[in-house]
Steps between C-alpha positions, in 0.01 A plus 500: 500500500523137461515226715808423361621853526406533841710140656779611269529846702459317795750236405736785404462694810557200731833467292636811457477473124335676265173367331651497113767279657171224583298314246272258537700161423762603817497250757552686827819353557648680194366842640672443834242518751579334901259291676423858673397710190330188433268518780487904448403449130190278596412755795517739216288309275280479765448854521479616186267261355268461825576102524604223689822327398466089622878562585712282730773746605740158625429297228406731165504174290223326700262824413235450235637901388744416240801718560747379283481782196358823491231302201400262740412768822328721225284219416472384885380860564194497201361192665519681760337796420239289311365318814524835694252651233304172433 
């Protein structure tokens, strides 16, 4: 499974959704998620991928994560795996 994949199940878990209702170029405004599936989608990320999200919880747009569309955290998340494995 993808990284891709993987954020979009995530994404789609966090709000109740379905993942063939989430593509890539969705900001996550349009999907519908709260600041609190927010914070449970990185703590998710987290977990699945074995990484640490440089998230501020009180001020998401400060945070060198880009979480503004499901593209942008899948991309966010390869760096991150990337350094992990360097």
């Amino acid at each position: 499974m993808s990284v891709e994949q993987k954020i979009i199940e995530i994404l789609a878990e966090q709000a109740v959704l379905e993942p063939s209702d989430i593509s890539a170029e969705m900001k996550l405004e349009d999907i519908g998620l709260d600041s609190m599936g927010l914070v449970e989608t990185v703590f998710a990320i987290e977990e699945t991928f074995d990484v640490s999200v440089p998230f501020n919880a009180n001020e998401p747009e400060k945070s060198d994560f880009d979480l503004s569309s499901v593209a942008s955290i899948v991309t966010a998340v390869e760096a991150l795996l990337v350094k992990k494995d360097g």
